[in-house]
PABA-971361 format. One record per residue (C-alpha): x, y, z. Coordinates in steps of 0.25 Angstrom, whole numbers, plus 2048, in hexadecimal, padded with zeros to 3 digits. Each point is the difference from the previous one (the first is absolute). Example, Ala and Ser with C-alpha at 12.3 -4.5 7.8 and 13.67 -1.06 7.14 Angstrom:
<node east="831" north="7EE" up="81F"/>
<node east="806" north="80E" up="7FE"/>
//
This chain:
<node east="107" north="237" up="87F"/>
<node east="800" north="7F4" up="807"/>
<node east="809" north="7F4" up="7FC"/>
<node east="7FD" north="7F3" up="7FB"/>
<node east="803" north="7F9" up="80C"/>
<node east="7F7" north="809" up="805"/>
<node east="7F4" north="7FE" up="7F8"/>
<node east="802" north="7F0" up="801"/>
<node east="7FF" north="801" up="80D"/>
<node east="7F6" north="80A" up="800"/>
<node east="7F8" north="7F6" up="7F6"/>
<node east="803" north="7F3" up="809"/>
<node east="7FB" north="807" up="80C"/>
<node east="7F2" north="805" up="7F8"/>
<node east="7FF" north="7F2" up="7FC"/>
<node east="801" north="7FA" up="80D"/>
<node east="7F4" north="80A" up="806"/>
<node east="7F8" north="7FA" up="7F4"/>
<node east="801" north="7F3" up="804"/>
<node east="7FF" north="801" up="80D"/>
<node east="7F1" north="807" up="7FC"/>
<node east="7FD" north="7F4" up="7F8"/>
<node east="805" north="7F8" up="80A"/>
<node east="7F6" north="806" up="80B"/>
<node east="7F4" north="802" up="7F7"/>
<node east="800" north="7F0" up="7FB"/>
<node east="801" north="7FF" up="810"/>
<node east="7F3" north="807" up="803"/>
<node east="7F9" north="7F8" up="7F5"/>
<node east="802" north="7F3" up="807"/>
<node east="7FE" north="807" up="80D"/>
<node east="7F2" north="806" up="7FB"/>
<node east="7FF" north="7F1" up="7F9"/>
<node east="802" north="7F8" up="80C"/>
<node east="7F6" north="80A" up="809"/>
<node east="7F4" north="7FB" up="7F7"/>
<node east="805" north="7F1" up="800"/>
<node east="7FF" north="801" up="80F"/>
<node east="7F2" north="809" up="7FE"/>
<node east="7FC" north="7F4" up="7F6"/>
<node east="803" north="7F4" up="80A"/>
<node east="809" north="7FC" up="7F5"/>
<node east="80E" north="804" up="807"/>
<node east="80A" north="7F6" up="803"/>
<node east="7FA" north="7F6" up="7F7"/>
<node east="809" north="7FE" up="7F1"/>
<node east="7FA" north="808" up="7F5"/>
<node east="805" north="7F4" up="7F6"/>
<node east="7FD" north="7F5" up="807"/>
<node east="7F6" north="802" up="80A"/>
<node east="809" north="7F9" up="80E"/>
<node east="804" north="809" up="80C"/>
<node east="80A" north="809" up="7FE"/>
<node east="80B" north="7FB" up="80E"/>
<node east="803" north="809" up="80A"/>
<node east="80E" north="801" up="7FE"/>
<node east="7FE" north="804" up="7F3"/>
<node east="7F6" north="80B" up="804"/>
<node east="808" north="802" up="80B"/>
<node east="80B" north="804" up="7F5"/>
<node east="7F7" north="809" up="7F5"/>
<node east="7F4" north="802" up="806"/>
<node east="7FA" north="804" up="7F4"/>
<node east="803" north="7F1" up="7FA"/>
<node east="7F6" north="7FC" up="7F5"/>
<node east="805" north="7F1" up="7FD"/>
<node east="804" north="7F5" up="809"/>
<node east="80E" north="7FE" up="800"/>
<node east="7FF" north="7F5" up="7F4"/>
<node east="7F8" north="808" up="7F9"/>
<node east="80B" north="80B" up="800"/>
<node east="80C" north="7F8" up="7FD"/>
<node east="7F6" north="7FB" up="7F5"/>
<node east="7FE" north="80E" up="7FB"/>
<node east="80F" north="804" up="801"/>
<node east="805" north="7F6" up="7F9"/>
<node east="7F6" north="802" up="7F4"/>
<node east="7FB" north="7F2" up="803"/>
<node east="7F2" north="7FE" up="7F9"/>
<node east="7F5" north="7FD" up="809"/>
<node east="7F9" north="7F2" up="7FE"/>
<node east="7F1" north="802" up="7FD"/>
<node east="7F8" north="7FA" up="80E"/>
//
């Protein structure tokens, strides 16, 4: 039988696999997402606002979907402004 240090461990590493999957299917999804923005024309502009999305930021996720304000914006659970 196997102890119960075993088992956490055991546990902590299943847990871990698990979230590594999540962690690459949410990563597909905004691959598959930014594929059609670029089919549509519509990647690299900000899904909220409407601007360019900058370089360095695409450069740094290329799978953006908000300018950088925008993401700050979003992050901080700021609400946006009607336009």
């Amino acid at each position: 039988m196997m102890s119960h240090d075993d088992v956490r461990h055991r546990l902590q590493h299943e847990r871990a696999a698990v979230l590594a999957r999540q962690h690459d299917a949410f990563a597909l999804v905004e691959i598959l997402e930014a594929i059609e923005r670029l089919d549509a024309g519509t990647y690299g502009s900000c899904r909220t606002c409407g601007d360019v999305i900058d370089e360095e930021t695409l450069s740094a996720n290329c799978c953006a979907r908000r300018c950088f304000d925008c993401e700050v914006t979003k992050s901080l659970d700021i609400p946006e402004l009607p336009a």
